[in-house]
C-alpha positions in Angstrom: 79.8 -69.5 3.2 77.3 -71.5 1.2 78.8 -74.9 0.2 78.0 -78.5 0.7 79.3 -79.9 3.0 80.5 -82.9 1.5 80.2 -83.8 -2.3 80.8 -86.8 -4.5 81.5 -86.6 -8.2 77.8 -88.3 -9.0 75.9 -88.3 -6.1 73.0 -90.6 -6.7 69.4 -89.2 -7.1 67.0 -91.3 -4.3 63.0 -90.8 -3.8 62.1 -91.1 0.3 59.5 -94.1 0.6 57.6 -94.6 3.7 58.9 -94.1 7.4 58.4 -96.8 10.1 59.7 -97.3 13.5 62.3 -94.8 12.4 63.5 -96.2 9.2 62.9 -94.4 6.0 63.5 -96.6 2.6 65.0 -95.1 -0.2 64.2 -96.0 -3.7 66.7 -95.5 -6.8 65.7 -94.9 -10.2 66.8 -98.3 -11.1 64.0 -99.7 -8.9 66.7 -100.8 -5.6 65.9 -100.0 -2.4 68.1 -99.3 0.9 66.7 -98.7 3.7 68.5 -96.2 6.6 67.9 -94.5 9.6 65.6 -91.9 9.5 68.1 -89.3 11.5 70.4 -89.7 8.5 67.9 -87.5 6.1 67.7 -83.8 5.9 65.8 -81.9 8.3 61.7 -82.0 7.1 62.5 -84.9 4.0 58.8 -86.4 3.4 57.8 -89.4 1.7 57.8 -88.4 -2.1 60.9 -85.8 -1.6 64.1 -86.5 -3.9 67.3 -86.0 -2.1 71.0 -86.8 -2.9 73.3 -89.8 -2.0 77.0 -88.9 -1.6 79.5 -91.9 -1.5 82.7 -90.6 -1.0 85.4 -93.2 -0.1 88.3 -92.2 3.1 90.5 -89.8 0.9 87.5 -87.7 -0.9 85.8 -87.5 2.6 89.2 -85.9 4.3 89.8 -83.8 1.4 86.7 -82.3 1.6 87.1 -81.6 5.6 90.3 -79.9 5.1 88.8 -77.7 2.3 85.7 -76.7 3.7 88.4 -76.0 7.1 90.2 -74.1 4.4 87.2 -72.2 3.5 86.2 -71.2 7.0 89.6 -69.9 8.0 89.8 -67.8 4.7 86.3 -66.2 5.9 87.6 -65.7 9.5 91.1 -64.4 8.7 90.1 -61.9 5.3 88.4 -58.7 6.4 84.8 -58.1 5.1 84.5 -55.5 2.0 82.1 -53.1 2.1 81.4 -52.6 5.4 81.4 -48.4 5.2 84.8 -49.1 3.6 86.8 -49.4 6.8 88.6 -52.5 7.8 88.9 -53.7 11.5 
């Protein structure tokens, strides 16, 4: 399975600034800055790298748990095709 994890309708498009004492600023197009703890960006982000913002508010985020849930179980519980055309 090869899906995000969690998605927003318009995740927002952020540049990583500089890094320091384990904070990492974010910048937004619009010029704002936020600035958030460095263990919150995906593994290897550097200064210059864009990466996504997903706000998702309580219901989006537990909708998206029970369908990525959904997901796994479907991969678990359907047999894989293919494999010397027998299924276990």
């Amino acid at each position: 399975m090869n899906k995000t994890a969690l998605t927003a309708d318009r995740p927002l498009k952020v540049k990583v600034g500089k890094t320091t004492d384990g904070k990492t600023t974010l910048a937004f197009s619009d010029g704002q800055r936020v600035v958030i703890s460095s263990k919150f960006l995906p593994t290897h982000s550097k200064e210059g790298d864009l990466v996504y913002l997903d706000l998702l508010n309580v219901e989006q985020y537990n909708q998206t748990k029970q369908e990525i849930a959904r997901e796994v179980l479907k991969e678990i519980l359907e047999p894989e095709n293919g494999k010397d055309g027998e299924q276990e």
